[in-house]
C-alpha positions, -999 to 999 in steps of 0.1 A, spaced: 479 -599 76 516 -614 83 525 -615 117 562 -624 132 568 -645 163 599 -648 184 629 -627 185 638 -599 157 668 -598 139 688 -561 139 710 -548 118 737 -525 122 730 -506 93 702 -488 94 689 -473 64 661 -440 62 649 -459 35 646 -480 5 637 -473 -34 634 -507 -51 632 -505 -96 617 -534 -112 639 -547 -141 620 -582 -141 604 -594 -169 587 -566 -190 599 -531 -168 631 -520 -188 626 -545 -214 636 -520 -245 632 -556 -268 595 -551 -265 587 -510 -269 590 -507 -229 613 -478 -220 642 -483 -204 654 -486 -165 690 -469 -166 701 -490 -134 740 -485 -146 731 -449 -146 715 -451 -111 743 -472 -98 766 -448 -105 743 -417 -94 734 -434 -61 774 -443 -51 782 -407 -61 758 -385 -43 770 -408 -11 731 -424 -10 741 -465 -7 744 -462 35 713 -438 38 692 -445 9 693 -483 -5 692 -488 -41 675 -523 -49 671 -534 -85 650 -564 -80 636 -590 -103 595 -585 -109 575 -561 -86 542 -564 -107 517 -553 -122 533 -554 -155 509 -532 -172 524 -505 -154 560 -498 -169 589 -495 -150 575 -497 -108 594 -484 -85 586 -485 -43 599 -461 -23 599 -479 15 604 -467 46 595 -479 84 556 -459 78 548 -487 46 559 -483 5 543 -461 -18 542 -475 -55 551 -455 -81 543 -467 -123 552 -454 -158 583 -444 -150 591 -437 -184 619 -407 -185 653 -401 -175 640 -371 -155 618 -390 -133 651 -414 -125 673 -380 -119 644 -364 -99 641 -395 -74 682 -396 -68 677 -357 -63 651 -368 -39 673 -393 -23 701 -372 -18 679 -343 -3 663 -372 24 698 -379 30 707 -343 42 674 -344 60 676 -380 76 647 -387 68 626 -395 36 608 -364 21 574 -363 5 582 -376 -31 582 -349 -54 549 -333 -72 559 -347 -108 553 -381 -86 513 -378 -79 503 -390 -112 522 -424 -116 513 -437 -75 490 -467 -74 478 -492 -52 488 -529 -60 466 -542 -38 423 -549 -34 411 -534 -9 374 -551 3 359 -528 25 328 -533 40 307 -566 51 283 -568 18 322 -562 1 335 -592 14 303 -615 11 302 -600 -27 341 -606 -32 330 -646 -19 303 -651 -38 323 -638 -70 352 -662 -63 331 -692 -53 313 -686 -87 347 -684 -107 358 -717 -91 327 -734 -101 330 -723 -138 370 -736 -136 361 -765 -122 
């Protein structure tokens, strides 16, 4: 776990959240069959439902895992939530709808129901003792066989 020492910066704008779209190396890429990330289209949705003060709008570089097309997080001060195969122009409209909605609320709202099936966890989770000494043993094993 990361831990901070020393003062914390602040910021005078304060956002309810933050909805980050890969458009790295493979999410959007049309070139290879992937469907498309219509960031001009989200620009322009975001600055006209009023969302950029309230709601950021980040269109980052890779987010991983890149066998999941077109990941999106949706952030706020509770953790991120990863959403994958976002594939159609409907998901992109129902998350700005979402936005604007969390606006009006000031807060973020559950993400809608179409959402459930494309969450997933980036990250391994090693739970218990016999996990961890498992987990060791594998990677001690793979180092050997590199080495």
């Amino acid at each position: 776990m990361l831990t901070m020492s020393g003062d914390v910066l602040k910021t005078k704008r304060l956002v309810i959240g933050q909805i980050s779209m890969c458009r790295g190396c493979c999410c959007g890429n049309t070139d290879c069959g992937k469907p498309e990330v219509p960031v001009e289209w989200l620009k322009v949705e975001w600055r006209r439902m009023g969302l950029l003060k309230n709601v950021q709008l980040t269109i980052s570089g890779c987010l991983g895992p890149c066998d999941l097309s077109n990941v999106v997080t949706v952030s706020d001060f509770s953790g991120s939530v990863w959403l994958g195969n976002i594939r159609h122009l409907y998901q992109y409209q129902a998350l700005v709808d979402w936005a604007f909605d969390s606006k009006v609320a000031g807060r973020l709202l559950p993400l809608p129901e179409e959402f459930a099936d494309c969450r997933f966890d980036p990250f391994r989770r090693v739970g218990s003792k016999a996990e961890r000494q498992e987990e060791f043993k594998l990677r001690k094993a793979e180092s050997s066989i590199a080495g």
